[in-house]
N, CA, C and O atoms as a Maestro MAE file, in Angstrom:
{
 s_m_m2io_version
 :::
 2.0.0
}

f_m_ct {
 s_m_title
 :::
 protein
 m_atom[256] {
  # First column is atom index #
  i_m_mmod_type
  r_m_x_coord
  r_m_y_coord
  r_m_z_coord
  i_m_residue_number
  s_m_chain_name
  s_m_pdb_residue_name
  s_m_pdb_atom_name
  i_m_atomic_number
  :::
  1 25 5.621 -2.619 6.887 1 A "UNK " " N  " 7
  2 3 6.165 -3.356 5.769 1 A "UNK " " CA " 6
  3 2 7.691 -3.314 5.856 1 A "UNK " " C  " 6
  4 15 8.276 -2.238 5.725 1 A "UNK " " O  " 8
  5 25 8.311 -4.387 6.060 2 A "UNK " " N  " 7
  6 3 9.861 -4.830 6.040 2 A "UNK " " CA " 6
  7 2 10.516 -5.075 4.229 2 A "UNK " " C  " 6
  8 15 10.163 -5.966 3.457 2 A "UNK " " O  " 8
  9 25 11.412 -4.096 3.995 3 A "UNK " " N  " 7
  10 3 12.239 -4.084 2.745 3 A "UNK " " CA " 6
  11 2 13.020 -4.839 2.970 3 A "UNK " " C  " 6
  12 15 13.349 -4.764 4.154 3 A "UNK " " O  " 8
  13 25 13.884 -6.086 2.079 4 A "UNK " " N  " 7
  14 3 15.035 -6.312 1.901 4 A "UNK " " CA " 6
  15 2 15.841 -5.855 1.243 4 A "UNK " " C  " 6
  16 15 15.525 -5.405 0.142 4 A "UNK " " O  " 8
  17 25 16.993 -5.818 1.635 5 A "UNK " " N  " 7
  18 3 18.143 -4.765 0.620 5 A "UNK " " CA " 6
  19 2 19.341 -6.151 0.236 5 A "UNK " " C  " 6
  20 15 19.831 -6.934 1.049 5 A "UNK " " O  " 8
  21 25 19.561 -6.096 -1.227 6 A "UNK " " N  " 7
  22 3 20.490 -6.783 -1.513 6 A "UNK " " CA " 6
  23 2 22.261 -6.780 -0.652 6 A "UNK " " C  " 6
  24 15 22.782 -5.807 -0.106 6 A "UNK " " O  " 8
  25 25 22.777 -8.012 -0.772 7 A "UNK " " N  " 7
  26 3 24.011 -8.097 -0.031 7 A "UNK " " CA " 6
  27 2 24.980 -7.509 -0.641 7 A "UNK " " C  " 6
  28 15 24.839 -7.768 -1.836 7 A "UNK " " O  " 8
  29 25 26.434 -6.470 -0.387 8 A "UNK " " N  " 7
  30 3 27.255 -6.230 -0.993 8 A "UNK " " CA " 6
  31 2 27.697 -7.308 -1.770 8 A "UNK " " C  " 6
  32 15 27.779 -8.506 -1.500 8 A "UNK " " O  " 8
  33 25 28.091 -6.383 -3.246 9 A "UNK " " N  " 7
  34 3 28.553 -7.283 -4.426 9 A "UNK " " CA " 6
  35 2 29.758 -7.449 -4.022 9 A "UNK " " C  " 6
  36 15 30.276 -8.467 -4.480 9 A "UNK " " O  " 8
  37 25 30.788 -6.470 -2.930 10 A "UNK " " N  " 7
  38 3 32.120 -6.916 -3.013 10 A "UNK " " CA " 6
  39 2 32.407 -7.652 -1.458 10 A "UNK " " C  " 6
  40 15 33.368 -8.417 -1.373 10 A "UNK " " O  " 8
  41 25 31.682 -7.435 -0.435 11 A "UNK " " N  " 7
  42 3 32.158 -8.326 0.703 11 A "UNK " " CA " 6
  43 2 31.263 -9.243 0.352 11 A "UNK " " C  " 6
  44 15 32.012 -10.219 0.313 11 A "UNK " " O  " 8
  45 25 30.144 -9.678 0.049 12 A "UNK " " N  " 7
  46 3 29.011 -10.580 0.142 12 A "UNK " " CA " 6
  47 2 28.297 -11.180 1.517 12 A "UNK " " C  " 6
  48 15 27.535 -12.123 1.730 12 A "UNK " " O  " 8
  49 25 28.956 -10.111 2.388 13 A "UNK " " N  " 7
  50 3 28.305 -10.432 3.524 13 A "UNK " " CA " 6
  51 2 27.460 -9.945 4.181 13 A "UNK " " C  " 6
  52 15 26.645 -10.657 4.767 13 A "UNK " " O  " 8
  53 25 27.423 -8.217 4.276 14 A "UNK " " N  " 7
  54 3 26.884 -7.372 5.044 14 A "UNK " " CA " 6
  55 2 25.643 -6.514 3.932 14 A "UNK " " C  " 6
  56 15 25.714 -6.474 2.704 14 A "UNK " " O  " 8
  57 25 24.873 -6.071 4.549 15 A "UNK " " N  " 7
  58 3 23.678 -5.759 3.084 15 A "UNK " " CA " 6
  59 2 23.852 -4.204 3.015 15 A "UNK " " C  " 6
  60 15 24.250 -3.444 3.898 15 A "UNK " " O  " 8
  61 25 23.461 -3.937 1.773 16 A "UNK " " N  " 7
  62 3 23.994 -2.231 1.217 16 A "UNK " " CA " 6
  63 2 22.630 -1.881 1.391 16 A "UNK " " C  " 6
  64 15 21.605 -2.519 1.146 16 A "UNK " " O  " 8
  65 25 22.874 -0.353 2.022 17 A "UNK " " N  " 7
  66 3 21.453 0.004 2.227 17 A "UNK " " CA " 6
  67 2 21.192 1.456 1.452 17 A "UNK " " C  " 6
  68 15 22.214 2.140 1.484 17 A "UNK " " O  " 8
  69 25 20.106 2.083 0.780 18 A "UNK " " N  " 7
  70 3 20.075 3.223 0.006 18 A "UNK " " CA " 6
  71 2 19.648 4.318 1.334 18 A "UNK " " C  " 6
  72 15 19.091 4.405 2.428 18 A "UNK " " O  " 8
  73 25 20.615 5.259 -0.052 19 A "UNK " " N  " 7
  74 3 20.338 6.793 0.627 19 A "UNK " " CA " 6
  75 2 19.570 7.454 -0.187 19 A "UNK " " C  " 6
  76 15 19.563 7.104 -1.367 19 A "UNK " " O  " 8
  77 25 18.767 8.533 0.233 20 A "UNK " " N  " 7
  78 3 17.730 9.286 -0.310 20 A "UNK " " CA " 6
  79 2 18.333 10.961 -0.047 20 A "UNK " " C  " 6
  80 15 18.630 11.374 1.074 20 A "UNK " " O  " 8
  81 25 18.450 11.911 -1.493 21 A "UNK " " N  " 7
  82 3 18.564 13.052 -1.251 21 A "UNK " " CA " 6
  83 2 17.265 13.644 -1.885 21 A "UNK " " C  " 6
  84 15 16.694 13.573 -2.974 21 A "UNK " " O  " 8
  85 25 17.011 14.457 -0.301 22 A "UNK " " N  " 7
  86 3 15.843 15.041 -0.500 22 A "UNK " " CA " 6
  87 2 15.353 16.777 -0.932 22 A "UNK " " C  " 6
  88 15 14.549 17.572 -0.446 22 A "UNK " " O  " 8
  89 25 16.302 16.816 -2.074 23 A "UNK " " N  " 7
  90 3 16.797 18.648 -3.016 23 A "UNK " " CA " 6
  91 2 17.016 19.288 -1.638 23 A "UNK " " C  " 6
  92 15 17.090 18.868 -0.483 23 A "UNK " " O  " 8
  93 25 17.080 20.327 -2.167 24 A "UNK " " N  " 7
  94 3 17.187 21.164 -1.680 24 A "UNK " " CA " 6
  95 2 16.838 22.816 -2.594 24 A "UNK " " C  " 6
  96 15 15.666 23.185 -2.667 24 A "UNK " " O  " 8
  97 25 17.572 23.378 -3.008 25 A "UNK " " N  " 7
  98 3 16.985 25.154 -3.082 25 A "UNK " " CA " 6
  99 2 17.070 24.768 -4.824 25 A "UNK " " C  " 6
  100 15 16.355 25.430 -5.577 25 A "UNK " " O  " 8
  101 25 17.927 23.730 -5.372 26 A "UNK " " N  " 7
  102 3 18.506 23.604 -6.883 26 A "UNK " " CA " 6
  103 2 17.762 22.285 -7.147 26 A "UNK " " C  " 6
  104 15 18.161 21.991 -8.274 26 A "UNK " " O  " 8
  105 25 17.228 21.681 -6.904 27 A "UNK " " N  " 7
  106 3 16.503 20.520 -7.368 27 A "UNK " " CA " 6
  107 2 15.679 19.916 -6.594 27 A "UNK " " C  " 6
  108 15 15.583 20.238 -5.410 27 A "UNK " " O  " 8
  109 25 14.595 18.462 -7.410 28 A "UNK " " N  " 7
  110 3 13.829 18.027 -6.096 28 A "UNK " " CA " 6
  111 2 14.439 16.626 -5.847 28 A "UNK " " C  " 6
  112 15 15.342 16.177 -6.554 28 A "UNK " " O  " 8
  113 25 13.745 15.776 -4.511 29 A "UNK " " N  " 7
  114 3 14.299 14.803 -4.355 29 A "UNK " " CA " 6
  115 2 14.365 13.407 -5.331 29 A "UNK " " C  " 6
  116 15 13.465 12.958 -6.041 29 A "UNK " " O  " 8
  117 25 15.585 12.935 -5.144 30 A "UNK " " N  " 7
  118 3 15.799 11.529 -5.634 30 A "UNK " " CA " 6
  119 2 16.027 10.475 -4.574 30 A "UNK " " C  " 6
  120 15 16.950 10.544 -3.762 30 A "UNK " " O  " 8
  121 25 15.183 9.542 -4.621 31 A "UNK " " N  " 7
  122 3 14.833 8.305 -3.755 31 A "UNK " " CA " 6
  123 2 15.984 7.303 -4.043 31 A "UNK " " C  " 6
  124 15 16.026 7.187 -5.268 31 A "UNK " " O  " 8
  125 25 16.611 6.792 -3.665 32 A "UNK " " N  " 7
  126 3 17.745 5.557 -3.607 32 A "UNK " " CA " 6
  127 2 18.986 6.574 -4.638 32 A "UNK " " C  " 6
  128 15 19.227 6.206 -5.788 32 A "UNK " " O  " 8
  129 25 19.536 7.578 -4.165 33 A "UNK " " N  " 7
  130 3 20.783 8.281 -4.909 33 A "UNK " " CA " 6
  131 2 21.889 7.627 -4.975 33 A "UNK " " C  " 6
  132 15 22.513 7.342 -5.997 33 A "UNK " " O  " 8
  133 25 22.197 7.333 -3.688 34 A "UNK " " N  " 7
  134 3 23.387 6.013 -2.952 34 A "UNK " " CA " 6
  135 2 23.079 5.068 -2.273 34 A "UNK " " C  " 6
  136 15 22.173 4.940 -1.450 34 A "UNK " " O  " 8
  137 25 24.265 4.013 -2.808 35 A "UNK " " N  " 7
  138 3 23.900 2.750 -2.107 35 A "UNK " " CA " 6
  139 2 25.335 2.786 -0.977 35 A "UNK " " C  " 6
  140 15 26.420 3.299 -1.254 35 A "UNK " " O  " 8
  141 25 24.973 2.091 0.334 36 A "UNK " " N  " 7
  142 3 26.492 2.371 1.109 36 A "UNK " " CA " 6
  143 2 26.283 0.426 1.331 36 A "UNK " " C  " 6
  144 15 25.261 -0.258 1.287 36 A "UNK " " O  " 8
  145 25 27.463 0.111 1.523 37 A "UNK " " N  " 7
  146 3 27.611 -1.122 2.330 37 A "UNK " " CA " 6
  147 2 27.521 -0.749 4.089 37 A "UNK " " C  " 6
  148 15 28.245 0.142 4.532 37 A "UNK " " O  " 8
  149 25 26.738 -1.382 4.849 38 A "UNK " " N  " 7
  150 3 26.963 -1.431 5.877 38 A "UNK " " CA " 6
  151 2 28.255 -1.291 6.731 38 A "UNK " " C  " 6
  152 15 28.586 -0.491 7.606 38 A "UNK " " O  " 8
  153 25 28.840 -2.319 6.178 39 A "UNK " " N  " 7
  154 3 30.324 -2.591 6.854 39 A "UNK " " CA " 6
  155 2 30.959 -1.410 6.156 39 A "UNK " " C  " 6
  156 15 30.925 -1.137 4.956 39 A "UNK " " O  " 8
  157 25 31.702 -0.593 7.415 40 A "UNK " " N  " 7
  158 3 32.219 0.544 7.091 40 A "UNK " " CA " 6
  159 2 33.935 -0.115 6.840 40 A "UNK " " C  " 6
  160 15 34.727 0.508 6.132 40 A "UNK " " O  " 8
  161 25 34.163 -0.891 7.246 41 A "UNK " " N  " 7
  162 3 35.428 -1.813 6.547 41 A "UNK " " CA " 6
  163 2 35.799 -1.858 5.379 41 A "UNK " " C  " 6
  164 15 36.890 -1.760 4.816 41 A "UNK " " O  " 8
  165 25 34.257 -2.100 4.912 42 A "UNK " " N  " 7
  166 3 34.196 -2.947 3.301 42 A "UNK " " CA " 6
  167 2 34.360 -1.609 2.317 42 A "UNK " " C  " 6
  168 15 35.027 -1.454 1.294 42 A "UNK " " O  " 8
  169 25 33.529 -0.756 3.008 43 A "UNK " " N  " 7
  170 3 34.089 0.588 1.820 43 A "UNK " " CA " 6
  171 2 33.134 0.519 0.255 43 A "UNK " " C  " 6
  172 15 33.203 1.316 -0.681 43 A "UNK " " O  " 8
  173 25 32.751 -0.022 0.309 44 A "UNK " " N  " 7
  174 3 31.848 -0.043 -1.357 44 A "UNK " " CA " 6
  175 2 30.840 0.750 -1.256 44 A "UNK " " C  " 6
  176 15 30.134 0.742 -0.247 44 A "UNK " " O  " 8
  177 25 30.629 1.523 -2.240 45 A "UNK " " N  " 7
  178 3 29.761 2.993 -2.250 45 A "UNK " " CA " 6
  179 2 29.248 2.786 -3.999 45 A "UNK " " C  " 6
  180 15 29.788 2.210 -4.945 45 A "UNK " " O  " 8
  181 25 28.175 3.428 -3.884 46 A "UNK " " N  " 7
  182 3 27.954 4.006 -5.175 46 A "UNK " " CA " 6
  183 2 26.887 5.105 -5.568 46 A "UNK " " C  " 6
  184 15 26.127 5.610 -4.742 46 A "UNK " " O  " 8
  185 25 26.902 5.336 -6.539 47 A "UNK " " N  " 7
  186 3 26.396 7.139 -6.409 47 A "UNK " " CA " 6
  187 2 25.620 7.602 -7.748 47 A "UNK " " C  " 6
  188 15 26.287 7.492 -8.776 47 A "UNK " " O  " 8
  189 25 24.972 7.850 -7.815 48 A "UNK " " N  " 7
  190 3 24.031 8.243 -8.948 48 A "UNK " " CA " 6
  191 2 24.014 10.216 -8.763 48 A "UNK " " C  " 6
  192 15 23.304 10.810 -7.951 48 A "UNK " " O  " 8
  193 25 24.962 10.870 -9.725 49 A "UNK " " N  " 7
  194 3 24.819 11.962 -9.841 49 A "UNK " " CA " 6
  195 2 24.861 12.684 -11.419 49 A "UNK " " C  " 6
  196 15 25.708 12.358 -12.251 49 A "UNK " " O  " 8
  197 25 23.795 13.719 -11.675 50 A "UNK " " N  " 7
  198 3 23.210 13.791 -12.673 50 A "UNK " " CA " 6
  199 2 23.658 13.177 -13.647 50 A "UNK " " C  " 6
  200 15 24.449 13.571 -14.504 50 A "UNK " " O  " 8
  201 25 22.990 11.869 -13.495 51 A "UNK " " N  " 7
  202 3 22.882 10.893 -14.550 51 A "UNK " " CA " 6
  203 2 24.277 10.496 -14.994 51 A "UNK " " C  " 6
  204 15 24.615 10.203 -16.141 51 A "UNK " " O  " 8
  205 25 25.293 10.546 -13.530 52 A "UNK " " N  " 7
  206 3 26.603 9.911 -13.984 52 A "UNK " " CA " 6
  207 2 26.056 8.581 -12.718 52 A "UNK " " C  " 6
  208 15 25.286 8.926 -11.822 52 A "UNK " " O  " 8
  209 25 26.507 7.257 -12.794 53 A "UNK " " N  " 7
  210 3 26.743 6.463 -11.922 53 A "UNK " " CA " 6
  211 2 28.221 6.477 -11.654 53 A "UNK " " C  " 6
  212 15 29.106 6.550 -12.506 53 A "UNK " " O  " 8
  213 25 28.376 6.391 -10.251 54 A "UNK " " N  " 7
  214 3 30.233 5.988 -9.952 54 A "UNK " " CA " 6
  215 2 30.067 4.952 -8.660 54 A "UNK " " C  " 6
  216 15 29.148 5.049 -7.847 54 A "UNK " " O  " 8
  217 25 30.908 4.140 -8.620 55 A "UNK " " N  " 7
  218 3 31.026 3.345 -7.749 55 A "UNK " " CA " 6
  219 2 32.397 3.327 -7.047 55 A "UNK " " C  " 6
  220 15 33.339 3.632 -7.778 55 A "UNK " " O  " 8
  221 25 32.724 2.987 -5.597 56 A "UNK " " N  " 7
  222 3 34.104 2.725 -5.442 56 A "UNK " " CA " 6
  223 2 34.080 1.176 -4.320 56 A "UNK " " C  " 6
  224 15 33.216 0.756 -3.550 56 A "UNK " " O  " 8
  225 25 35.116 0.783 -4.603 57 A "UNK " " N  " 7
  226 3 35.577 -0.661 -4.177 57 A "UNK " " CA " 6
  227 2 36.402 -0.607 -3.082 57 A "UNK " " C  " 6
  228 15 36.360 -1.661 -2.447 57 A "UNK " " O  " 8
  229 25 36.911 -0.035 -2.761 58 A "UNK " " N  " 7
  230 3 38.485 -0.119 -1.870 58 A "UNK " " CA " 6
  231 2 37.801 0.634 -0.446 58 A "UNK " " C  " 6
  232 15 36.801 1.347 -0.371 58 A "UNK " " O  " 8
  233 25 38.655 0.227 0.528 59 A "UNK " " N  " 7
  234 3 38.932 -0.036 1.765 59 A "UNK " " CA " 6
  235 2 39.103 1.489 2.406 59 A "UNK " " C  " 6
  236 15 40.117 2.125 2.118 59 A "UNK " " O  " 8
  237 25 38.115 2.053 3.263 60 A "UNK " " N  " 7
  238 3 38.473 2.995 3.748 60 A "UNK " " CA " 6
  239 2 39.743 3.250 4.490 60 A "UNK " " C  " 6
  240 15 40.184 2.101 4.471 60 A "UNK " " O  " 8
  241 25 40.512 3.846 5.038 61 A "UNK " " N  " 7
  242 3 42.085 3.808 5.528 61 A "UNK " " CA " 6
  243 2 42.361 4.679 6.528 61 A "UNK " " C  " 6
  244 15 43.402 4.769 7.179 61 A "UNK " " O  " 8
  245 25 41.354 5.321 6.612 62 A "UNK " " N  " 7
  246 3 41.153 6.922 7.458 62 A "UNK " " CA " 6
  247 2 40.410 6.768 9.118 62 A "UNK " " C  " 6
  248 15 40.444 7.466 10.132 62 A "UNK " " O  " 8
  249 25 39.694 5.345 8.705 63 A "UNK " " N  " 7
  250 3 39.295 4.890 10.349 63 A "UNK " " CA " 6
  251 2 37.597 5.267 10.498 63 A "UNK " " C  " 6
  252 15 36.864 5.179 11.483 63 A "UNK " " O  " 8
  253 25 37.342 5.669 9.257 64 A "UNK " " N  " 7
  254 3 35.903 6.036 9.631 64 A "UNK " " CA " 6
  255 2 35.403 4.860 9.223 64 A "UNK " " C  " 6
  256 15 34.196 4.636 9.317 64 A "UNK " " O  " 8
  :::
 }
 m_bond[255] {
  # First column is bond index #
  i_m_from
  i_m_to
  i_m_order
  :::
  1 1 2 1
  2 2 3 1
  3 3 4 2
  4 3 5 1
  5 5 6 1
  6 6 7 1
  7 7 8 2
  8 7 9 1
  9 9 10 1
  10 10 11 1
  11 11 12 2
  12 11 13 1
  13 13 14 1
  14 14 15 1
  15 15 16 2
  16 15 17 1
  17 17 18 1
  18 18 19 1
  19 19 20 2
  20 19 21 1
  21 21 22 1
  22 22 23 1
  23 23 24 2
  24 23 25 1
  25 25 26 1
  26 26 27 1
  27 27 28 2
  28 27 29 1
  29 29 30 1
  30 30 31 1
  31 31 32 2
  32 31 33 1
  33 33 34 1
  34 34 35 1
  35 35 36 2
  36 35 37 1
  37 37 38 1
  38 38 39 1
  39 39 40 2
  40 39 41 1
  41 41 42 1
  42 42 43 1
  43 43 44 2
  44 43 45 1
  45 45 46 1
  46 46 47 1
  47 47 48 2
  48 47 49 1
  49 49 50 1
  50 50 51 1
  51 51 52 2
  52 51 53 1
  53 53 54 1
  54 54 55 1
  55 55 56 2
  56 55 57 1
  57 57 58 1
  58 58 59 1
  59 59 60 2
  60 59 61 1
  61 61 62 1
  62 62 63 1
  63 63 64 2
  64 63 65 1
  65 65 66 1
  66 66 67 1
  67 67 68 2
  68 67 69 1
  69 69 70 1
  70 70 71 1
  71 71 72 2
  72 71 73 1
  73 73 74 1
  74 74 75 1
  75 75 76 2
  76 75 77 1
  77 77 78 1
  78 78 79 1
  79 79 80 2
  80 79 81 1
  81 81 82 1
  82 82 83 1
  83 83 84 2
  84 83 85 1
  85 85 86 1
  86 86 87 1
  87 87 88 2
  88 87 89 1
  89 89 90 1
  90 90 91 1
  91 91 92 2
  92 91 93 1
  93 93 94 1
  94 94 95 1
  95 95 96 2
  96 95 97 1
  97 97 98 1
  98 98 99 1
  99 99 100 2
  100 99 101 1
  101 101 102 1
  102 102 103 1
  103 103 104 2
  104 103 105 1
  105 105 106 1
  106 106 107 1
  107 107 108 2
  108 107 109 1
  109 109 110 1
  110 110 111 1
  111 111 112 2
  112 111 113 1
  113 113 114 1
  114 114 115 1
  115 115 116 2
  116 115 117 1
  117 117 118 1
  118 118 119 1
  119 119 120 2
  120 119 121 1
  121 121 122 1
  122 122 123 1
  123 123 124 2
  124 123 125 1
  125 125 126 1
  126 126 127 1
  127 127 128 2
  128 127 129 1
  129 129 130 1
  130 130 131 1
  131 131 132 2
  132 131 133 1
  133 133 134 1
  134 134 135 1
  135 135 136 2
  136 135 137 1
  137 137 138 1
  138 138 139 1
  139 139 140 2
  140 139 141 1
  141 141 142 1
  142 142 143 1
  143 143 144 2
  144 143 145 1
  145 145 146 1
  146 146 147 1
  147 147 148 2
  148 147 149 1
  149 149 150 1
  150 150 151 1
  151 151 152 2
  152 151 153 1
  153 153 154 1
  154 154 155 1
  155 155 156 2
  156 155 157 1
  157 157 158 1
  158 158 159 1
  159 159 160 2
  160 159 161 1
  161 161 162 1
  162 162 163 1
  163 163 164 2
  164 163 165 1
  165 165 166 1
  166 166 167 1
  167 167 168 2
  168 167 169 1
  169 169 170 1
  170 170 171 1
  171 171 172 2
  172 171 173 1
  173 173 174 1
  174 174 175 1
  175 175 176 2
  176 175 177 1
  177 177 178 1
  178 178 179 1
  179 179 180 2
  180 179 181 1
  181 181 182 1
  182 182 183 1
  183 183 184 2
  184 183 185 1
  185 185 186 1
  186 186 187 1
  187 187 188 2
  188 187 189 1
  189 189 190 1
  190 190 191 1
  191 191 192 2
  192 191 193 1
  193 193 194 1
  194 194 195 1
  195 195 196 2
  196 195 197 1
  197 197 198 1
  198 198 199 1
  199 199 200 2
  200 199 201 1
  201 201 202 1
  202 202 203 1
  203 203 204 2
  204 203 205 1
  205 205 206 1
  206 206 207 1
  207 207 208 2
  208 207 209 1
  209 209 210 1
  210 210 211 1
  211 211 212 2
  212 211 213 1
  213 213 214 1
  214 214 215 1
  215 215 216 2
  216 215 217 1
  217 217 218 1
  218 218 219 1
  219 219 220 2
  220 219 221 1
  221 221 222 1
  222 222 223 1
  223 223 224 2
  224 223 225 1
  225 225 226 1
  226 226 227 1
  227 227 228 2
  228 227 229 1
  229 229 230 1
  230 230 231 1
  231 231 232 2
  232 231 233 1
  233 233 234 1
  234 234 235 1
  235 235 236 2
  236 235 237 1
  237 237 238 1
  238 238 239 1
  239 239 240 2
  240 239 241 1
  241 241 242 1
  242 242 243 1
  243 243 244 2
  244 243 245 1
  245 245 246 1
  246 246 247 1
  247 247 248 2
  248 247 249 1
  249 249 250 1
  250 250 251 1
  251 251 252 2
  252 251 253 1
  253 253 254 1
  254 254 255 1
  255 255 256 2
  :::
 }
}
């Protein structure tokens, strides 16, 4: 079975794909925690941590 993953909201080109943290010794796992954009250019992230959402927009600068 093939998932589609929606396209970044801020490049609109490249598709954001989820990350899964799977606990560890302090909690159990959460399925889709982060979303990354593909394009490591584009830099758009976002993050679901205890029950805060954060997102960031801007341009990595560091080369990764």
């Amino acid at each position: 079975m093939m998932t589609e993953f929606p396209k970044c909201p801020r490049c609109k080109e490249f598709t954001i794909l989820p990350l899964s943290d799977f606990g560890g010794d302090s909690g159990g796992s959460v399925q889709y925690k982060a979303w990354i954009c593909m394009d490591q250019k584009c830099g758009w992230t976002l993050r679901i941590d205890k029950g805060t959402i954060s997102f960031t927009t801007t341009r990595k600068t560091n080369g990764i």
